[in-house]
N, C-alpha and C positions, 0 to 999 in steps of 0.2 A: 758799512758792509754788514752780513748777516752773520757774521762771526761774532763783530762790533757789538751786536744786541745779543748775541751768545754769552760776553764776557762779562757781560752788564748785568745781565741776569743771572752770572754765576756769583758776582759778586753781592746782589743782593739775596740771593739764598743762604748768601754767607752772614751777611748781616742781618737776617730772619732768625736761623739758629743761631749766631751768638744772645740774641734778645731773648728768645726761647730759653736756651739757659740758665743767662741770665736770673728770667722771670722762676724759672724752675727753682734755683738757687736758693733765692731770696724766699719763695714759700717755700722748704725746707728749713730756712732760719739757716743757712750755711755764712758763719761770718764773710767777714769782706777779705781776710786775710787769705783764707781757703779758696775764697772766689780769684781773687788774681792769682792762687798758684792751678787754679783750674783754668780758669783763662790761658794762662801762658802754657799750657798744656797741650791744648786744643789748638794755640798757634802753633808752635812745633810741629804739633803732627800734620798740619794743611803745609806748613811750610818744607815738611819733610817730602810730605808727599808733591807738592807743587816742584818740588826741587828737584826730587827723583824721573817727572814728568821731562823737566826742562832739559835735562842731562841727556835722556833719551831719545829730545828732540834734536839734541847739539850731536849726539851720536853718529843719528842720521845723515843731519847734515853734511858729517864727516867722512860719511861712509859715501855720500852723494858726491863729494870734490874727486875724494879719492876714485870713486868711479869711473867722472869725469876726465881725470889726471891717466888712469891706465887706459879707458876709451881711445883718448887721442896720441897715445903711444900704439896701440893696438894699430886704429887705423894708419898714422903714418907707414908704418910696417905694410900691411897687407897691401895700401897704396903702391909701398916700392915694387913689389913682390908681384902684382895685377898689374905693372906698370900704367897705373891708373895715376889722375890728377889729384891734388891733397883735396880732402873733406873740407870744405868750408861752412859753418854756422852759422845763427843769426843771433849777432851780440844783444841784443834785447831779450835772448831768451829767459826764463825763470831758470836757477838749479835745475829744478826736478826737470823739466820743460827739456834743458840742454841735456844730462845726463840718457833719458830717453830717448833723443834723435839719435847722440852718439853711438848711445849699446845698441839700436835698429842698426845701425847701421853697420856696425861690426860685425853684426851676425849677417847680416846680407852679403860682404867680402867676403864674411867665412866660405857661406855658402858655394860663392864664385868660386872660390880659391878648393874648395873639397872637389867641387864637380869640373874643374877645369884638370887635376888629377887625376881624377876617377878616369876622366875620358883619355886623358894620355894615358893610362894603364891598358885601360881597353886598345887602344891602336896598337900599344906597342906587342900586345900578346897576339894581334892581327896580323900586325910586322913581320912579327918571329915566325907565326904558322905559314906566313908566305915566300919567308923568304926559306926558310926549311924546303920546301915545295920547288923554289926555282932556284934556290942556290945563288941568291944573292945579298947583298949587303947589308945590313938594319938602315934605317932612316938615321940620321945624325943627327939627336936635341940633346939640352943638357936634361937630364933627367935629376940635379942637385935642386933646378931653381922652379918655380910655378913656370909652367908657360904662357906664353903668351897667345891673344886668340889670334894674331895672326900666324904663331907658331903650328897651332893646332889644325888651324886649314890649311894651312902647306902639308901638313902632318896627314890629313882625310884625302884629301886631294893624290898625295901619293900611293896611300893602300890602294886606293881608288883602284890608282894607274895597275896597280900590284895585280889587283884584283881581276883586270878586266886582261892584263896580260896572262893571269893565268888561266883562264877560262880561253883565250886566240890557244895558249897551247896544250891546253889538253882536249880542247876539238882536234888541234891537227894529229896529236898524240894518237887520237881515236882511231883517225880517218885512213893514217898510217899503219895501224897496229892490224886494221880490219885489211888492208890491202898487202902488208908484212904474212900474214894468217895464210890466204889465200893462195898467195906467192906458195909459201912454204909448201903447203898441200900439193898444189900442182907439181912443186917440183919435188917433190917428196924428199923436202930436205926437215932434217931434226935440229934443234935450238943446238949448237955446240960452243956457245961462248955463255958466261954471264949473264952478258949484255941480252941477248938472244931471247935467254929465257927469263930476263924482266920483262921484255917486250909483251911476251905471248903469256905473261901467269894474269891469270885469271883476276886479279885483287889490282884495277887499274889505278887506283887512291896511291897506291904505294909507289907507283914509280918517279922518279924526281926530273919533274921539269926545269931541268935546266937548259940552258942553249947548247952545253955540248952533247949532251943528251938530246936533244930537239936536232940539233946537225949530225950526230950519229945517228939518229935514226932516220931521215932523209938518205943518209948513204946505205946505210944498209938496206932500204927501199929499192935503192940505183943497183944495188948491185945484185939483188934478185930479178930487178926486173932485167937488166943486162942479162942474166945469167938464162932468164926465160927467151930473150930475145935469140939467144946466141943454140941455146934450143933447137928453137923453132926454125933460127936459119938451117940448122943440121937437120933437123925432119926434114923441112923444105929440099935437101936435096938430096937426103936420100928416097925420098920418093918421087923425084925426078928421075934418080939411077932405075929405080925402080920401074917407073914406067919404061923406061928406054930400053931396059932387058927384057920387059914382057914382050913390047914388040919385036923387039931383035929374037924374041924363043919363041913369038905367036902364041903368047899365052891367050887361052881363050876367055872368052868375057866373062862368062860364069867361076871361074876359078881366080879372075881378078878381082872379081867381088866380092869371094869368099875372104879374102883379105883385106879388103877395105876395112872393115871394122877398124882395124890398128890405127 
C-alpha cells in the first residue's frame, strides 16, 4: 500500500538524520558520553511527538464508535417515531465508512421527521381557518407524536373536503344574499334582526358558514319570497276589484289608463 512506502520513507529520513548527526557530532569532537545523552534526546522527542500523534488518532477513533453508538440510537428512535423499518448496515463496512452512512442517514430522518411537522402545522392552521368559517370540528390527530404519511393524507384529503365545502357554500351564500337584496327592495322591507343584517353588510368574508347559517338563510329566502308571493296574490285581486268597479261605474278608457301606471 502507498502508505506502506510512506512509512518506509519516514523511517529512513529518520535514519538519514540520526547519521547526520551523528556525523555532525563526531566533527565537533563531541565525546560519546554527550553523544548518547543527545541521542536519547532526540528519541524522546520523536517519541513524544509520535505519541502525541498516536493519542490523537485513538481520539478519533473514539470519537468515531461514539458516533456510531449515538447514530444508531438516534435512528432507532426516529425509526419509531416515522414508523419506518430499523436501518440496517453493511457489516463489512470500515469505522469511518459506517459512522458516515449512519450520521447521512440521521439527518435524512431529521429531515423527514421536520417536514412531516411543518406540514401538520400547516393543515392544522388550514383546519382551524376552516372550521372558524363553517363551524365545525378540528380534524382529530395526536399532535404529541410525528405523524404518519398516511396520517397526513387523510389529514390533506379532509381540508380538501373542507375546502371545496366551503367554496358549495359561500356560492350559495352569494346567490342567496343577491336574491335576499332584491326581495327586500321590492318589498321595501329593512334588515330587523341580527341575522338580517349579516346577510346584506356588505364584508361577505365575515359571515360564518355554517349549516344553520346556510338553512336560516334558505328560510329566510322562503319567507320573503312567500311574503312576495302573498303580495302579489293581493294586487292580483285588487285589481280585479278594480276592473270590475270601473265597468260597473263605466269608467272611461282614458281615465283607466291614467291609473295604470300603479
Amino acid at each position: 500500500a502507498l502508505s506502506e512506502v510512506v512509512a518506509a520513507e519516514a523511517v529512513c529520513c529518520l535514519n538519514r538524520a540520526m547519521t547526520t548527526l551523528r556525523d555532525i557530532w563526531e566533527e565537533i569532537g563531541i565525546p560519546e558520553e554527550q553523544r548518547l545523552e543527545r541521542t536519547d534526546t532526540v528519541r524522546k522527542h520523536i517519541k513524544g511527538l509520535l505519541d502525541m500523534m498516536v493519542a490523537e488518532e485513538e481520539r478519533l477513533k473514539e470519537r468515531l464508535l461514539k458516533s456510531i453508538v449515538l447514530c444508531r440510537k438516534e435512528l432507532d428512535t426516529l425509526c419509531k417515531e416515522l414508523q419506518l423499518d430499523s436501518f440496517e448496515t453493511e457489516e463489512d463496512c470500515t469505522i469511518l465508512q459506517m459512522e458516515k452512512k449512519l450520521r447521512t442517514h440521521v439527518e435524512v430522518l431529521q429531515k423527514q421527521k421536520r417536514d412531516r411537522k411543518q406540514e401538520l402545522k400547516a393543515l392544522q392552521e388550514q383546519d382551524q381557518d376552516l372550521c372558524d368559517i363553517l363551524c365545525t370540528a378540528l380534524f382529530s390527530i395526536d399532535t404529541g407524536t410525528v405523524p404518519s404519511l398516511e396520517d397526513l393524507d387523510r389529514y390533506r384529503r379532509h381540508v380538501a373536503s373542507l375546502n371545496t365545502l366551503k367554496e358549495q357554500r359561500r356560492e350559495e351564500f352569494v346567490t342567496n344574499k343577491r336574491q335576499i337584496i332584491l326581495l327586500m327592495e321590492e318589498l321595501d322591507h329593512t334588515p330587523d334582526t341580527s341575522f338580517e343584517r349579516d346577510v346584506v353588510c356588505e364584508d361577505e368574508e365575515a359571515f360564518c358558514l355554517s349549516k344553520d347559517n346556510i338553512v336560516a338563510l334558505q328560510n329566510l329566502l322562503q319567507q320573503l319570497e312567500g311574503r312576495r308571493a302573498l303580495n302579489e296574490a293581493v294586487c292580483a285581486e285588487l285589481r280585479a276589484r278594480i276592473i270590475a268597479l270601473w265597468e260597473r261605474l263605466q269608467i272611461p278608457q282614458e281615465e283607466r289608463e291614467s291609473s295604470a301606471v300603479h
